[in-house]
C-alpha positions in Angstrom: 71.8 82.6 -75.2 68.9 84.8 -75.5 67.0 82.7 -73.4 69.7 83.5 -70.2 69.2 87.0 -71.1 65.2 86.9 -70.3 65.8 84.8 -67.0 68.4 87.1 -65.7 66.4 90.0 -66.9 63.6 88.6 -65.0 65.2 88.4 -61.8 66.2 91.6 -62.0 62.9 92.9 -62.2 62.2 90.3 -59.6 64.9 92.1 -56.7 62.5 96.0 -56.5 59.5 93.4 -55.9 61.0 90.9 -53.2 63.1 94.3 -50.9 58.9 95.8 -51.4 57.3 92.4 -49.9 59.9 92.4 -47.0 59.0 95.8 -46.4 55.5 95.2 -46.4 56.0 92.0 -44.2 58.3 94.5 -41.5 55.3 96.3 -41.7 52.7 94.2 -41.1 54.8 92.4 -38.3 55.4 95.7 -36.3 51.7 96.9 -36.2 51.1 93.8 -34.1 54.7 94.0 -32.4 56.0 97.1 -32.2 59.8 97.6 -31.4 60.7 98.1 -27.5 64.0 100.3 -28.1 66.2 99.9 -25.0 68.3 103.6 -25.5 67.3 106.9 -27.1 68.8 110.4 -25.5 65.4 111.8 -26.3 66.2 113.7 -22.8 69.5 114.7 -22.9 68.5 116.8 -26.2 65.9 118.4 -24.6 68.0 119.8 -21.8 70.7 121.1 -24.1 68.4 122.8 -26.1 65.6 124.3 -24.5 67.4 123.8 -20.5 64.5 121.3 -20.1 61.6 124.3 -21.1 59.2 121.7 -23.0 56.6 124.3 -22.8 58.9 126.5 -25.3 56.8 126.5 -29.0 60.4 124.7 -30.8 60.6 122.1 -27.9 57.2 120.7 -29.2 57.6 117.0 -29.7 55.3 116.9 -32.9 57.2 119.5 -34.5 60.8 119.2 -32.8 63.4 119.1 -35.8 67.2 118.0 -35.9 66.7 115.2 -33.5 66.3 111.6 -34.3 63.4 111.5 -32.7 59.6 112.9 -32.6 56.4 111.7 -32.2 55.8 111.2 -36.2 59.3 109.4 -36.6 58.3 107.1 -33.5 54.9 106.4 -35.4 56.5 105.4 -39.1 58.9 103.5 -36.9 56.5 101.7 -35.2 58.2 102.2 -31.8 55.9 100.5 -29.5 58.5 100.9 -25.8 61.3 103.6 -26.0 63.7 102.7 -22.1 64.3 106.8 -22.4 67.6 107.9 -21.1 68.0 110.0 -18.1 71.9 110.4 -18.3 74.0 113.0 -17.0 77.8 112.9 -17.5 80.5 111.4 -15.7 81.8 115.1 -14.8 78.7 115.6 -12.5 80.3 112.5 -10.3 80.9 113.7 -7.0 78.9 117.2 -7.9 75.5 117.5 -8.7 74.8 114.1 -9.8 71.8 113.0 -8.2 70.1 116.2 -8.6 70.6 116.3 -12.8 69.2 113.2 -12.9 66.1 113.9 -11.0 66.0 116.5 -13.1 66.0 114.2 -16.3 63.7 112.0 -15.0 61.1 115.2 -14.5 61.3 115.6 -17.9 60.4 112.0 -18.9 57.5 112.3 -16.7 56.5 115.9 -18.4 56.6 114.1 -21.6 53.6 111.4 -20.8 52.0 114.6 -19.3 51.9 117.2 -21.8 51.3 114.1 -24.9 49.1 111.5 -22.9 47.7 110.5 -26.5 51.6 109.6 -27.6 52.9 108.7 -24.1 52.3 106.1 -22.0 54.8 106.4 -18.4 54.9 102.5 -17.3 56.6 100.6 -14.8 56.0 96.8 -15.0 56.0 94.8 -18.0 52.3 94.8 -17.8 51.9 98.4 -18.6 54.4 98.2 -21.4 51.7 95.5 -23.0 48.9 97.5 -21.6 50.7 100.7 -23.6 50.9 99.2 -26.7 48.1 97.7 -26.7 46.5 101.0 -26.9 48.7 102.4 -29.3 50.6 104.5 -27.0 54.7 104.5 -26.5 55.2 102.6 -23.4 57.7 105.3 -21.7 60.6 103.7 -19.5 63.1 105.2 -17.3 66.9 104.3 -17.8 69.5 105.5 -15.6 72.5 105.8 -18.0 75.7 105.4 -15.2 76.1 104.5 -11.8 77.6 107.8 -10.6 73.9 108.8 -10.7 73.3 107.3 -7.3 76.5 108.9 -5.5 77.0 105.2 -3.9 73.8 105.3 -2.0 71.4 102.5 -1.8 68.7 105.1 -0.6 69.3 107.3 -3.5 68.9 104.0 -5.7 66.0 102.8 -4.1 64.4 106.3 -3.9 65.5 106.4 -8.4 63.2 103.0 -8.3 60.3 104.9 -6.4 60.4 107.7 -9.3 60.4 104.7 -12.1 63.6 103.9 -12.8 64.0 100.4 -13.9 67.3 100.0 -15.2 70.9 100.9 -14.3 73.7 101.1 -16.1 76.1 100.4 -13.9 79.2 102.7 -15.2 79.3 105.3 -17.9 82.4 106.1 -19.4 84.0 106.3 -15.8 84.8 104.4 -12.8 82.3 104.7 -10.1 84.0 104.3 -6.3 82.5 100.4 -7.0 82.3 99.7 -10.5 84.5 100.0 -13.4 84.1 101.0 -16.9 84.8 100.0 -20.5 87.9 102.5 -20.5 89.5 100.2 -18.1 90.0 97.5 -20.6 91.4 100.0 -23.2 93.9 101.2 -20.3 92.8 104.7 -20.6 91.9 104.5 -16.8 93.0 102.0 -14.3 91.1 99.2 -12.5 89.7 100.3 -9.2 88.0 97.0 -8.1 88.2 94.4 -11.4 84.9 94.3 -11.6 82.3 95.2 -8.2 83.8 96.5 -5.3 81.8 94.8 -1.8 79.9 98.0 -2.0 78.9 97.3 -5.7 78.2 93.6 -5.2 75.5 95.3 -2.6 74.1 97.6 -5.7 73.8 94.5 -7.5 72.2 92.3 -4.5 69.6 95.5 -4.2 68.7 95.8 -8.0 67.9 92.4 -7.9 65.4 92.5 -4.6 64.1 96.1 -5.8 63.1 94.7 -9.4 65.6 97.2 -11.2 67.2 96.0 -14.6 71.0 95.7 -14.6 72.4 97.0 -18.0 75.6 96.5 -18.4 76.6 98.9 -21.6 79.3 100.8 -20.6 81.6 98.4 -18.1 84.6 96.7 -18.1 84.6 93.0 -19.4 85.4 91.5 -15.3 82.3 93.6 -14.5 80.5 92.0 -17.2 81.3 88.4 -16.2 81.2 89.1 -12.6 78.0 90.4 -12.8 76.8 88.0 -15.1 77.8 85.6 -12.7 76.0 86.5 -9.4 73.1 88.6 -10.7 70.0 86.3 -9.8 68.2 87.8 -12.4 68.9 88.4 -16.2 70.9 91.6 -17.6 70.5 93.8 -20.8 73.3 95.5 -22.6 71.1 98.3 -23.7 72.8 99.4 -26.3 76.1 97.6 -27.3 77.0 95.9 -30.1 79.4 92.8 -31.0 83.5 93.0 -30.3 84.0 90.5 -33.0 82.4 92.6 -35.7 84.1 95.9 -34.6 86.9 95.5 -31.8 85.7 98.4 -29.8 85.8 97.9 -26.2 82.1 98.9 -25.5 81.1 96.1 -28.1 80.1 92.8 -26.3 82.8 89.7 -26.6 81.7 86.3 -27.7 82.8 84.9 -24.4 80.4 87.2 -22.5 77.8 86.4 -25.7 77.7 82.8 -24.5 77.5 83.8 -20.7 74.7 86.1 -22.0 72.9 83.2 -23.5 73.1 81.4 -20.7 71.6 83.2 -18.0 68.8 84.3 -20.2 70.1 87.6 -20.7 69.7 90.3 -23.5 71.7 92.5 -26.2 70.1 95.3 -27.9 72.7 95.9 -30.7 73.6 100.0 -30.7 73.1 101.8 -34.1 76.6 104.5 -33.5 79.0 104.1 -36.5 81.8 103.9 -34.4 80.5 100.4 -32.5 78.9 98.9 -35.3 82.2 99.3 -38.2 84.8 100.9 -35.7 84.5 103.5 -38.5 82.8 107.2 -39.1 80.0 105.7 -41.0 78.1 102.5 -41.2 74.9 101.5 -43.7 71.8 99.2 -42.3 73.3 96.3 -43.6 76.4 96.5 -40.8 74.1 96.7 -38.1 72.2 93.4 -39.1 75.6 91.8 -39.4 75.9 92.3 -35.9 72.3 91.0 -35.2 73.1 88.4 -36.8 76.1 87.9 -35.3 74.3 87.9 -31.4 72.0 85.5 -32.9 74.5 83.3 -34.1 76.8 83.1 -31.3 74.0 83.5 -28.2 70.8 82.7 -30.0 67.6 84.5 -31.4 66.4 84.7 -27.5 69.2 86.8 -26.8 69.0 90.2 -29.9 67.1 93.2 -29.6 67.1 96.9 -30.3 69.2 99.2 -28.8 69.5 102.3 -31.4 71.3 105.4 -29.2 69.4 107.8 -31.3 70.0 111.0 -29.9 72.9 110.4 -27.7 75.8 109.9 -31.0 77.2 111.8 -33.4 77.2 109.3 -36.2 74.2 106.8 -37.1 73.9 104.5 -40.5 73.0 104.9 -43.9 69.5 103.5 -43.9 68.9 104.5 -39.9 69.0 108.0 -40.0 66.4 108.2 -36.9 63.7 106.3 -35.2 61.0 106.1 -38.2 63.8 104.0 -39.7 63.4 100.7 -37.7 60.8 98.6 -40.4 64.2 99.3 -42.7 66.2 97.0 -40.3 63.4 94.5 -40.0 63.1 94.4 -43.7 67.0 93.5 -44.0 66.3 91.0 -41.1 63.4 89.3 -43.0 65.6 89.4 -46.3 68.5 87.1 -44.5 65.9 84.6 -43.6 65.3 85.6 -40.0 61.5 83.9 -39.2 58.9 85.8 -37.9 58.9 84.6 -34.9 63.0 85.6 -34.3 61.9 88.8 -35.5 59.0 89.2 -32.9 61.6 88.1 -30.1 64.1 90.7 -31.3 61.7 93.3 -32.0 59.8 93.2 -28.3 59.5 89.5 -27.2 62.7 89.0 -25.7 62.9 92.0 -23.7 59.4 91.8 -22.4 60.9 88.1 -21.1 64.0 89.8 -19.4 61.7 92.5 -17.8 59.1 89.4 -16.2 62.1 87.3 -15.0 63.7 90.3 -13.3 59.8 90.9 -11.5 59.6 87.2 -10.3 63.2 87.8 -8.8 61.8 90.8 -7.1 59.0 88.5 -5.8 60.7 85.6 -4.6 63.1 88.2 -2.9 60.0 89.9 -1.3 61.1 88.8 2.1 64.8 90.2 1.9 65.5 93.4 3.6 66.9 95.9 2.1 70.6 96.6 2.2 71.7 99.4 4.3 75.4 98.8 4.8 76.4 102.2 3.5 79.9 102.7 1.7 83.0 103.6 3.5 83.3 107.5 3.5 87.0 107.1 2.2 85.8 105.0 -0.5 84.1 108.3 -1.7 86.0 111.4 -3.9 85.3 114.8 -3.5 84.8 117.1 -1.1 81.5 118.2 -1.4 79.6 115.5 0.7 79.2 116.1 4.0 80.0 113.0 6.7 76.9 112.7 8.8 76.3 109.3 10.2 79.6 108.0 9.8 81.3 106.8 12.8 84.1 103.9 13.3 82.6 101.2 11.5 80.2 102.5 9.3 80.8 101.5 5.8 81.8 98.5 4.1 85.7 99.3 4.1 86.1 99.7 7.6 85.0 96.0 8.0 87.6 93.4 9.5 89.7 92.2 5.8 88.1 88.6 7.2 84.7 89.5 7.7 84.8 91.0 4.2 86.2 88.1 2.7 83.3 85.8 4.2 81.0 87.9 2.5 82.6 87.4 -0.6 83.0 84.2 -0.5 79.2 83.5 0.4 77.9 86.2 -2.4 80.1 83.6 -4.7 78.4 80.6 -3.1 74.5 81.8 -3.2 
């Protein structure tokens, strides 16, 4: 037997060798293709700790500590596109909604100001490829909940002028035309099983506008229904797979296969609690769940989607953004090419973000929707009602005239 002995000796030795070459190869793969992350609460840290002040000396980005993220993390990480989050909570709905999150958005834009050598503020999926090119971190703006627009398409149109490009239509509440992931836990009722008119109109203008629907966050009806009458590809930005950890904002494998089918995109979320429905997670869960994606919707359809900075719980293995050539090296260890890798890591993002502009183009003649919501459609009471009159608003429409526009929204 001494002879067994050597061989299994030797591949012992072997397994420190093989986890270094995959490592090396991540490496190697991500200095020509760095990752485009589609969620990091960057933002939201800044504002609860320095109220936004990024001229403070401990809101320094090189320096910042007990975040996930700063600017040397994002270089051993190899983050090449970061979609930053400009969320506000769902108790600003019907408050000061629109107003926090140009407030957010500020501060995204005072990041590529005050660190133009890490920075990169990009629109297009041009200047993402321009960014990287030049070593810079192509700098995104994600809304993170529909309650951000206070049901206005002006207010949404106006988000697009200041660089939004994606949505998320719901956070963890019903918007007046959208509902949320707690509606299919029964924690809050359904309002409209799926889009109200009203958000149906959202959707229509996203699509002419050139805005990304993301759709982490809703309610399973609003993912199918908007799956099925956006003309352009979605994103989940940061959701991971309901048949790996049965938590509603995980993404079922029904809606996996409508995902693969309209060309669409999940960026698997790093939280503990989606990725083992469980306080803590290692690496290797949240490759189970890219390889679950890929398995059940295809290589075209994974990418990143970490939520660093916006959870209380991340993986053994990912404990922030330097962490990422970790993931890839796991990836490349159960046999993923290096071409599914490239997709996952920036390809197939970059593809959902040029479909969604060729939409915009071949919608270029299409005037903007200005049908405004019904006024008793709206909570609160601290709107005013100017421009309302008898008529005005999508609920005050004849029940038939609504139900022809339904029925031709299903038919285009």
């Amino acid at each position: 037997m001494p002879g067994r002995r050597v061989l299994v000796l030797a591949l012992v030795l072997a397994l420190p060798c093989a986890g270094q070459n995959h490592r090396e190869e991540a490496e190697r793969i991500m200095r020509a293709t760095p990752v485009i992350d589609g969620h990091n609460d960057l933002p939201w840290q800044l504002l609860g700790r320095f109220n936004n002040q990024l001229g403070l000396p401990e809101a320094n980005l090189t320096l910042l500590a007990g975040t996930h993220t700063n600017i040397p993390k994002l270089r051993l990480g190899h983050v090449g596109g970061q979609f930053w989050s400009v969320y506000v909570p769902c108790e600003t709905q019907n408050k000061d909604a629109v107003k926090r999150t140009l407030e957010q958005i500020d501060v995204v834009h005072r990041m590529c100001a005050l660190y133009p050598d890490t920075f990169a503020c990009v629109v297009d999926s041009a200047g993402i490829r321009q960014a990287m090119s030049s070593g810079k971190v192509a700098s995104l703006i994600g809304m993170e909940g529909g309650h951000s627009i206070d049901s206005s398409l002006g207010v949404l149109r106006t988000f697009y002028l200041l660089g939004a490009r994606y949505m998320t239509l719901t956070h963890s509440c019903n918007t007046p035309w959208a509902d949320n992931w707690l509606v299919d836990t029964g924690d809050e009722p359904a309002r409209h099983h799926g889009l109200s008119a009203f958000g149906k109109m959202v959707l229509e203008e996203m699509n002419r506008l050139g805005m990304i629907v993301d759709l982490a966050h809703v309610s399973v009806e609003t993912m199918k229904m908007v799956l099925t009458l956006s003309k352009a590809p979605v994103i989940f930005s940061h959701s991971s797979a309901f048949s790996l950890c049965q938590h509603r904002r995980n993404v079922p494998d029904d809606v996996l296969r409508m995902v693969a089918a309209t060309g669409s995109l999940v960026m698997v979320n790093f939280y503990n609690a989606y990725v083992t429905c469980r306080d803590t997670a290692t690496l290797s869960d949240v490759a189970d769940h890219m390889d679950h994606v890929k398995k059940v919707a295809g290589a075209q359809s994974v990418g990143f989607g970490g939520d660093y900075d916006g959870v209380p719980g991340v993986p053994t293995g990912l404990e922030d953004v330097s962490t990422y050539p970790a993931l890839v090296a796991e990836l490349l260890a159960r046999n993923w090419t290096e071409a599914e890798v490239k997709m996952a890591l920036a390809e197939n993002l970059l593809r959902v973000f040029e479909k969604v502009e060729e939409v915009k183009v071949a919608l270029r003649g299409t005037a903007a929707r200005e049908t405004p919501i019904a006024l008793e459609e709206l909570d609160g009471t601290c709107r005013t009602n100017y421009g309302y009159t008898d008529g005005a608003g999508t609920a005050r429409l004849p029940p038939a005239v609504l139900a022809l526009a339904l029925l031709l929204s299903l038919l285009s």
